[in-house]
C-alpha positions as CSV (number, residue, x, y, z in Angstrom):
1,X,238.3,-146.5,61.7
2,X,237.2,-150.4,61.8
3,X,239.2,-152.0,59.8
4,X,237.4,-155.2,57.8
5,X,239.3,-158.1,59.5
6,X,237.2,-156.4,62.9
7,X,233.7,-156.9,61.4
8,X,232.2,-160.2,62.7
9,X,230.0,-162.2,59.7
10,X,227.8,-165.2,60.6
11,X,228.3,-168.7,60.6
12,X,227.4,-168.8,57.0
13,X,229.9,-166.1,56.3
14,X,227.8,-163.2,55.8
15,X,227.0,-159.7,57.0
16,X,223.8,-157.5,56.9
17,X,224.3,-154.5,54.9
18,X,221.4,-151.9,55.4
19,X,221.7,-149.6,52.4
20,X,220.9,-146.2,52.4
21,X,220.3,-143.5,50.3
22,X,223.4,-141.0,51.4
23,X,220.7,-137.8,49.8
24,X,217.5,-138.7,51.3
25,X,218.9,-141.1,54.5
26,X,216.1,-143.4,53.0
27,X,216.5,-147.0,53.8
28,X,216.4,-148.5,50.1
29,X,217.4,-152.1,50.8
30,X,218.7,-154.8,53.3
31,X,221.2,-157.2,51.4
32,X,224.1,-159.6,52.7
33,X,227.8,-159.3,52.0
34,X,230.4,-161.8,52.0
35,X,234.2,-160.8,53.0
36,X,234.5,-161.5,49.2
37,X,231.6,-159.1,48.1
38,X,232.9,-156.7,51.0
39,X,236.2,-156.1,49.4
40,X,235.0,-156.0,46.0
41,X,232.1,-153.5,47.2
42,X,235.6,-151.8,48.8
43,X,237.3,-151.9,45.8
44,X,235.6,-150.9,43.0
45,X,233.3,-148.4,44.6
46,X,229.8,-149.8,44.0
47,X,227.8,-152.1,46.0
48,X,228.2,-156.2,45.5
49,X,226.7,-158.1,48.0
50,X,226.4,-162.0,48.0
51,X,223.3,-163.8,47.1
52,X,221.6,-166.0,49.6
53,X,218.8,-167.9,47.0
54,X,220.9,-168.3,44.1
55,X,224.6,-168.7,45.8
56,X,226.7,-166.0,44.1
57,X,228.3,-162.4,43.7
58,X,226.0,-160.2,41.9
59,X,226.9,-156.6,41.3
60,X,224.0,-154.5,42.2
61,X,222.9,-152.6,38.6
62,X,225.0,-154.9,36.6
63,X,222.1,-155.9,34.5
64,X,220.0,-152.9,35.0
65,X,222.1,-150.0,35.1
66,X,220.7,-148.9,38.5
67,X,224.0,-149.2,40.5
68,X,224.7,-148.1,43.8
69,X,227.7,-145.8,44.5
70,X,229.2,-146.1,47.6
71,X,229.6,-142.8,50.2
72,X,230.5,-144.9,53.2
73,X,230.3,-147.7,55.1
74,X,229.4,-147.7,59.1
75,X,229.6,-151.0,61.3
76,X,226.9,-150.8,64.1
77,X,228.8,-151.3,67.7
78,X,228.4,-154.8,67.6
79,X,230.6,-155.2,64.3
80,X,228.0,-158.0,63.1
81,X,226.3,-155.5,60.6
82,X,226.5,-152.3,58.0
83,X,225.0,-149.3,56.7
84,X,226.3,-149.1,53.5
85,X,225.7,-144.8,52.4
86,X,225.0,-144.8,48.4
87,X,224.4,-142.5,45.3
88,X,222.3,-144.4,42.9
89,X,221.7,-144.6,39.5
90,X,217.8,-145.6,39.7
91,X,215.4,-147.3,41.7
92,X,216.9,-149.9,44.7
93,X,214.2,-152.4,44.5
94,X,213.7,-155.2,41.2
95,X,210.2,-154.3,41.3
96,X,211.2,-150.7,40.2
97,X,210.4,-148.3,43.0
98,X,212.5,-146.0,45.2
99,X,212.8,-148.6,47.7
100,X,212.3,-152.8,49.0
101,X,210.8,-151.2,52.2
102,X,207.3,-149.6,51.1
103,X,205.3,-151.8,52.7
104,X,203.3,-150.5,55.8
105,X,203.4,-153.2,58.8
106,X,202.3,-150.8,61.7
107,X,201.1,-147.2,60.2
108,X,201.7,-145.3,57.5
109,X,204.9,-144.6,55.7
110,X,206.5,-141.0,56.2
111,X,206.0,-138.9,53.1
112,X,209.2,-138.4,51.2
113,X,207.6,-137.4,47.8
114,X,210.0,-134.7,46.3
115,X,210.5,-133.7,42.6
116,X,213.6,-134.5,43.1
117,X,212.4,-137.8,44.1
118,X,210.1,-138.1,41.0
119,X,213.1,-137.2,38.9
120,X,215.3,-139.8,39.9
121,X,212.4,-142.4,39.7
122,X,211.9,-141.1,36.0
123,X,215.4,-141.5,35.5
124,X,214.8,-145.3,36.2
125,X,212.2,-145.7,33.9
126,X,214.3,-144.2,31.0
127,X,217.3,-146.6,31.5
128,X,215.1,-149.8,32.3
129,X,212.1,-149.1,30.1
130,X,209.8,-151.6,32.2
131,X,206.8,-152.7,30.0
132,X,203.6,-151.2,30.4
133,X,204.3,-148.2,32.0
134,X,202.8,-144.5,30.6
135,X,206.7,-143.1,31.1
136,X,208.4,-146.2,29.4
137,X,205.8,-144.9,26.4
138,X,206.6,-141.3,26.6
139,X,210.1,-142.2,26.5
140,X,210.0,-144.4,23.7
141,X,208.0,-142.2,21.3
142,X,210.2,-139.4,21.9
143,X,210.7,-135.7,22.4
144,X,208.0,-134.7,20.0
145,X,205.6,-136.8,21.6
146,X,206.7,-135.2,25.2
147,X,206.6,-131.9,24.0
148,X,202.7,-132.2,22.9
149,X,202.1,-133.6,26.5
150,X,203.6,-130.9,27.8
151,X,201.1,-128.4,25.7
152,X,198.4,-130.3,26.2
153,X,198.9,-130.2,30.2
154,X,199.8,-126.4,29.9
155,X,196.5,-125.7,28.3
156,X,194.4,-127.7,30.7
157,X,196.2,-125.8,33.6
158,X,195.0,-122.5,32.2
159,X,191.6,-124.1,31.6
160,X,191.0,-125.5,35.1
161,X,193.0,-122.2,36.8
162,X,190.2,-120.1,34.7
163,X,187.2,-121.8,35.8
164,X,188.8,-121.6,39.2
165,X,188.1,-124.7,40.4
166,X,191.3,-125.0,43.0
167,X,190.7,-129.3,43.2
168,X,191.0,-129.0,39.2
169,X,193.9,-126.7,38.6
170,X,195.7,-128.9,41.0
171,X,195.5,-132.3,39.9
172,X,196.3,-130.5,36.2
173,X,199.2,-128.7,38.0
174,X,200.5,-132.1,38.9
175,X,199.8,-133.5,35.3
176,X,202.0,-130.5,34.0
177,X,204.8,-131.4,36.6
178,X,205.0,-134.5,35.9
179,X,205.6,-134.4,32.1
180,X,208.0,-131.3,32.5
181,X,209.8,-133.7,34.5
182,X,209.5,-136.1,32.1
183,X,211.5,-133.4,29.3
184,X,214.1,-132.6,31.6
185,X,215.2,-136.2,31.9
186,X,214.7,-136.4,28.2
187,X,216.6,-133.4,27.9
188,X,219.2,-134.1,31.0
189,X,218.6,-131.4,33.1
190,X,218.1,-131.9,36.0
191,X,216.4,-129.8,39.3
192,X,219.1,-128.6,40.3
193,X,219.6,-126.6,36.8
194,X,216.5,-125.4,37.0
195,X,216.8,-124.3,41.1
196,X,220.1,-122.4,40.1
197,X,218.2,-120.8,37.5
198,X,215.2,-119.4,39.4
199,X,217.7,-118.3,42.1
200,X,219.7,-116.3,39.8
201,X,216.7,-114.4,39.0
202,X,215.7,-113.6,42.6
203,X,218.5,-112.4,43.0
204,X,218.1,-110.0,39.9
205,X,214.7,-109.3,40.7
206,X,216.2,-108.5,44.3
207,X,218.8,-106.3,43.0
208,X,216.5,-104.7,40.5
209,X,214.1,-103.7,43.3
210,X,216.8,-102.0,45.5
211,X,217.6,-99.8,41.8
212,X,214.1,-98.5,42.0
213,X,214.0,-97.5,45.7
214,X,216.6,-95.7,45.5
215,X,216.1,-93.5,42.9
C-alpha cells in the first residue's frame, strides 16, 4: 500500500489524477490534486481536486450534483501521478457528456454505447436540466407527457415493423428505446431491474419447458 506522504507532486504542488469510470474503465477526466484536495478526496470519499485557472478546492458535483465516488486510488510506479476509480452520479465533463476525452486526434473513438450508458447519461440530464435539450423538455413536462411519447414510438414501431422496412423499424426501435429509458429514470428504475426481471422469466419459461417434456 503507498501511503500519501510517498506520492511525489510537482513543483507547483500538484499531482495528475486520471479519473476513471470503476464500471466501464472509461477514462472520464484528467484533473490535478493538491496534498490538501488529496486528503479531503481521502476523507470524505468523493473526488476534490485543485483548480489550476481559478486557484482553489472545488468539489467535483458540488454545484451540479454529478459527483464522483471514489473506488480507489492507484499511483503509477513513478509515484508522480493517479488513477483515481469512481462511481458517478452523472456526466464527468461541464459540457455534459460521458466524458472530457471525446475528441478523436488519431482514429476513431472505440464504441462504448450501452443502455446502460444512455441511462446514466439521462440521469444527468434530469438532475442538471441543461437548456435546450429534447430530454431536459421531456423531463420537465412530466410523466404524462413521457407516457404519450412512449405510445406514440410504440405505434410507429408496429407501423415501420408492418411495412417491413428493416432501416425503418430500426431507427423507430431506437426512438422507442430511448423514451422507455427516459420513463425509467422518471420512474427510478433502472436496467438492472428490468435485466433481473427478464431473467426471472427465462428461467420460468426454462422450467416450464422441462414440465412439458416430460410429461
Amino acid at each position: 500500500m503507498v501511503k500519501a506522504e510517498e506520492l511525489k507532486f510537482d513543483e507547483k504542488g500538484l499531482i495528475p489524477a486520471i479519473v476513471v469510470d470503476a464500471e466501464t474503465k472509461k477514462v472520464l477526466t484528467l484533473a490535478y490534486m493538491n496534498r490538501e484536495s488529496l486528503a479531503i478526496s481521502m476523507e470524505e470519499g468523493t473526488t476534490c481536486f485543485w483548480s489550476r485557472s481559478r486557484k482553489e478546492l472545488w468539489r467535483k458535483g458540488e454545484t451540479s450534483g454529478n459527483r464522483q465516488h471514489i473506488v480507489s486510488i492507484i499511483a503509477d510506479c513513478d509515484r508522480d501521478a493517479l488513477v483515481v476509480m469512481v462511481n458517478k452520479d452523472g456526466p464527468a465533463c461541464h459540457l455534459g457528456t460521458d466524458s472530457c476525452f471525446a475528441y478523436p486526434v488519431l482514429g476513431q473513438l472505440p464504441p462504448s454505447f450501452s443502455l446502460k450508458n444512455l441511462y446514466k447519461l439521462l440521469e444527468g440530464r434530469k438532475a442538471e436540466l441543461p437548456e435546450g435539450s429534447y430530454t431536459t423538455y421531456l423531463f420537465e413536462k412530466g410523466l404524462d407527457k413521457i407516457l404519450k411519447k412512449v405510445g406514440e414510438e410504440a405505434t410507429e414501431v408496429i407501423i415501420a415493423g408492418k411495412a417491413e422496412d428493416k432501416a425503418e423499424t430500426v431507427y423507430e426501435i431506437a426512438d422507442l428505446l430511448y423514451h422507455v429509458l427516459v420513463l425509467m429514470v422518471q420512474l427510478g428504475i433502472n436496467v438492472e431491474d428490468v435485466a433481473v426481471e427478464l431473467e426471472s422469466r427465462h428461467i420460468i419459461d426454462h422450467k416450464v419447458k422441462q414440465e412439458k417434456m416430460t410429461k
